[in-house]
N, C-alpha and C positions, 0 to 999 in steps of 0.2 A: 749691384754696382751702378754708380752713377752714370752717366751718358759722358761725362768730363773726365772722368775716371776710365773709362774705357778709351776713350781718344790718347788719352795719353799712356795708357800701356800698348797700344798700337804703336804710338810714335816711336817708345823706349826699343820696343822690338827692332826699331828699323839701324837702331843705332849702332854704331861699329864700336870694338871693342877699348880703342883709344877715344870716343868721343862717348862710352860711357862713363872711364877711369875719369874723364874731364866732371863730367857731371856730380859724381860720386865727390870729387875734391870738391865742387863750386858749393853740394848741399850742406858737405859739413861744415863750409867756413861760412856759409847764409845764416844755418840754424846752429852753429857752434854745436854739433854731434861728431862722436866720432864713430863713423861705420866700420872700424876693424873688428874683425872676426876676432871673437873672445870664447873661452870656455863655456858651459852652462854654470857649472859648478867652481866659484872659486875658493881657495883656501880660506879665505876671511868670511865667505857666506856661509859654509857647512856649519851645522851644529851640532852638538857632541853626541848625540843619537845617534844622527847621520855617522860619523864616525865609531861609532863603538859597535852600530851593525857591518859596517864594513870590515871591522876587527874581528867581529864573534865570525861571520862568512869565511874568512882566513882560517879559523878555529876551527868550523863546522869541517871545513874538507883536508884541513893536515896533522888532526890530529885527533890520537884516543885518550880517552877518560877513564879511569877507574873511580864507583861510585861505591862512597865510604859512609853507613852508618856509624857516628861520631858518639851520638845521645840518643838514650831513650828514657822518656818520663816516668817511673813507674805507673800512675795515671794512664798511659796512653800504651802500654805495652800490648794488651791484647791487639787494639788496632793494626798497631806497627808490627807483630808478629800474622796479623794476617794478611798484610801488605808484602811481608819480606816472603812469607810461601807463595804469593801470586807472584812475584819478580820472580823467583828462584825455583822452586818447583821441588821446594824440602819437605819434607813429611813434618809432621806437629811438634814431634822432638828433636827433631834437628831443628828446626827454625825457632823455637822457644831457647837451647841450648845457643843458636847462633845470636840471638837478641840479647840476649844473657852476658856474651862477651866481646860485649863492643871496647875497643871501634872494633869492626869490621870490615871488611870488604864487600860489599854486596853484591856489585857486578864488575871483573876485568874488561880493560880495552874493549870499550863502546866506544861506538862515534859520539861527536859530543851533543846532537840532536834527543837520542836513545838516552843516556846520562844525563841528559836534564831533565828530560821526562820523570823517567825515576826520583832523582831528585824530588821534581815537583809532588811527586803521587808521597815517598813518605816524609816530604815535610808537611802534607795536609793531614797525616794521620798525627801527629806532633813529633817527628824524629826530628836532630839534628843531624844535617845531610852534607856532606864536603865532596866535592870533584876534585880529584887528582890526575895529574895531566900521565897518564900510564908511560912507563920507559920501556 
Protein backbone atom coordinates (compact mmCIF):
# COMPACT_ATOMS: atom_id res chain seq x y z
CA UNK A 1 0.00 0.00 0.00
CA UNK A 2 0.96 3.34 -0.79
CA UNK A 3 2.31 5.98 2.00
CA UNK A 4 -1.05 8.34 0.78
CA UNK A 5 -3.01 5.32 1.01
CA UNK A 6 -2.21 4.62 4.45
CA UNK A 7 -2.63 8.29 5.78
CA UNK A 8 -5.84 8.19 4.66
CA UNK A 9 -7.12 5.02 5.94
CA UNK A 10 -5.79 6.36 9.28
CA UNK A 11 -7.66 9.49 8.89
CA UNK A 12 -11.11 7.44 7.83
CA UNK A 13 -10.56 5.45 11.09
CA UNK A 14 -10.62 8.58 13.21
CA UNK A 15 -13.89 9.52 11.68
CA UNK A 16 -17.32 9.34 13.65
CA UNK A 17 -20.05 7.63 12.29
CA UNK A 18 -22.25 10.73 11.05
CA UNK A 19 -19.06 12.34 9.45
CA UNK A 20 -18.45 9.07 7.58
CA UNK A 21 -22.40 8.72 6.32
CA UNK A 22 -21.21 12.47 5.05
CA UNK A 23 -18.35 11.15 3.21
CA UNK A 24 -19.93 8.23 1.81
CA UNK A 25 -22.98 10.73 0.41
CA UNK A 26 -20.26 13.60 -0.94
CA UNK A 27 -18.25 10.26 -2.86
CA UNK A 28 -21.23 9.04 -4.68
CA UNK A 29 -22.46 12.45 -5.92
CA UNK A 30 -18.25 13.36 -6.91
CA UNK A 31 -17.87 10.04 -8.87
CA UNK A 32 -21.82 9.59 -9.50
CA UNK A 33 -21.45 5.74 -7.83
CA UNK A 34 -23.75 4.47 -5.78
CA UNK A 35 -22.35 2.71 -2.59
CA UNK A 36 -25.63 0.82 -1.49
CA UNK A 37 -25.29 -2.68 -0.44
CA UNK A 38 -26.61 -4.92 -3.26
CA UNK A 39 -26.94 -8.66 -3.49
CA UNK A 40 -23.89 -10.61 -5.21
CA UNK A 41 -26.12 -12.41 -7.26
CA UNK A 42 -29.03 -10.81 -9.10
CA UNK A 43 -32.03 -12.21 -10.95
CA UNK A 44 -31.04 -10.66 -14.38
CA UNK A 45 -27.24 -11.81 -13.73
CA UNK A 46 -27.85 -15.59 -13.09
CA UNK A 47 -27.56 -17.82 -15.95
CA UNK A 48 -29.70 -20.89 -16.71
CA UNK A 49 -26.99 -23.30 -15.31
CA UNK A 50 -26.73 -21.44 -12.51
CA UNK A 51 -30.47 -21.90 -12.20
CA UNK A 52 -31.11 -25.49 -13.19
CA UNK A 53 -28.15 -26.51 -10.49
CA UNK A 54 -30.04 -24.92 -8.04
CA UNK A 55 -33.15 -26.76 -9.17
CA UNK A 56 -31.49 -30.26 -9.66
CA UNK A 57 -29.95 -29.33 -5.54
CA UNK A 58 -33.81 -29.03 -4.58
CA UNK A 59 -34.14 -32.46 -6.48
CA UNK A 60 -31.05 -34.02 -5.10
CA UNK A 61 -32.30 -33.80 -1.26
CA UNK A 62 -36.42 -33.99 -1.67
CA UNK A 63 -36.90 -36.52 -3.66
CA UNK A 64 -36.66 -40.28 -4.90
CA UNK A 65 -36.29 -41.80 -8.33
CA UNK A 66 -37.24 -44.92 -9.68
CA UNK A 67 -34.76 -45.85 -12.60
CA UNK A 68 -36.65 -47.43 -15.66
CA UNK A 69 -34.98 -49.53 -18.39
CA UNK A 70 -37.24 -48.14 -21.35
CA UNK A 71 -35.17 -49.76 -24.67
CA UNK A 72 -32.87 -52.20 -25.31
CA UNK A 73 -30.99 -52.54 -28.85
CA UNK A 74 -30.91 -55.96 -29.78
CA UNK A 75 -27.14 -54.93 -30.66
CA UNK A 76 -26.26 -54.12 -27.34
CA UNK A 77 -28.30 -56.55 -25.21
CA UNK A 78 -25.39 -58.64 -23.82
CA UNK A 79 -23.72 -55.35 -22.62
CA UNK A 80 -26.96 -53.95 -21.11
CA UNK A 81 -27.71 -57.53 -19.46
CA UNK A 82 -24.33 -57.29 -17.87
CA UNK A 83 -24.94 -53.95 -16.54
CA UNK A 84 -28.43 -54.64 -15.26
CA UNK A 85 -26.72 -57.90 -13.13
CA UNK A 86 -24.00 -55.44 -11.66
CA UNK A 87 -26.94 -52.80 -10.66
CA UNK A 88 -29.26 -55.50 -9.34
CA UNK A 89 -27.53 -58.65 -8.28
CA UNK A 90 -29.73 -61.23 -10.63
CA UNK A 91 -28.38 -64.20 -11.57
CA UNK A 92 -27.84 -64.73 -15.70
CA UNK A 93 -31.55 -65.85 -16.18
CA UNK A 94 -33.26 -63.57 -14.21
CA UNK A 95 -31.46 -60.70 -15.75
CA UNK A 96 -31.55 -61.93 -19.44
CA UNK A 97 -35.61 -62.67 -18.71
CA UNK A 98 -35.60 -59.07 -16.96
CA UNK A 99 -33.86 -57.37 -20.29
CA UNK A 100 -36.31 -59.36 -22.19
CA UNK A 101 -39.26 -57.44 -20.84
CA UNK A 102 -38.79 -53.96 -20.68
CA UNK A 103 -39.61 -51.32 -19.79
CA UNK A 104 -38.73 -52.34 -16.56
CA UNK A 105 -37.89 -50.97 -13.38
CA UNK A 106 -34.54 -51.40 -12.44
CA UNK A 107 -34.09 -49.70 -9.26
CA UNK A 108 -37.05 -48.18 -6.72
CA UNK A 109 -36.81 -44.88 -4.76
CA UNK A 110 -33.11 -43.93 -5.13
CA UNK A 111 -32.09 -40.63 -4.21
CA UNK A 112 -31.65 -38.85 -7.30
CA UNK A 113 -27.61 -38.67 -7.14
CA UNK A 114 -27.68 -42.93 -7.25
CA UNK A 115 -30.49 -42.73 -10.27
CA UNK A 116 -28.43 -40.90 -12.33
CA UNK A 117 -25.56 -42.72 -11.84
CA UNK A 118 -27.32 -45.77 -13.11
CA UNK A 119 -28.90 -43.97 -15.62
CA UNK A 120 -25.54 -42.90 -16.84
CA UNK A 121 -23.75 -46.32 -16.49
CA UNK A 122 -26.75 -48.11 -18.78
CA UNK A 123 -27.17 -45.42 -21.25
CA UNK A 124 -23.15 -46.07 -21.99
CA UNK A 125 -23.89 -49.61 -22.63
CA UNK A 126 -26.85 -48.39 -25.36
CA UNK A 127 -30.12 -48.66 -23.18
CA UNK A 128 -32.80 -46.20 -23.20
CA UNK A 129 -32.91 -45.00 -19.56
CA UNK A 130 -35.96 -42.76 -17.99
CA UNK A 131 -36.10 -41.43 -14.23
CA UNK A 132 -39.37 -41.50 -12.68
CA UNK A 133 -39.91 -39.27 -9.89
CA UNK A 134 -41.00 -42.65 -7.23
CA UNK A 135 -44.62 -41.91 -5.28
Amino acid sequence: MSSKTVVILEQLKDLTLLETAELVKKIEDTFNVDASPRSLIQPSVIDDSAYFQIIEDEIETDTVFDVVLEEVPPNKKIAILKEVRAITGLGLREAKDFVESVPKTVIFATAYNEAANIKQKLEATGAKVSLKQSV
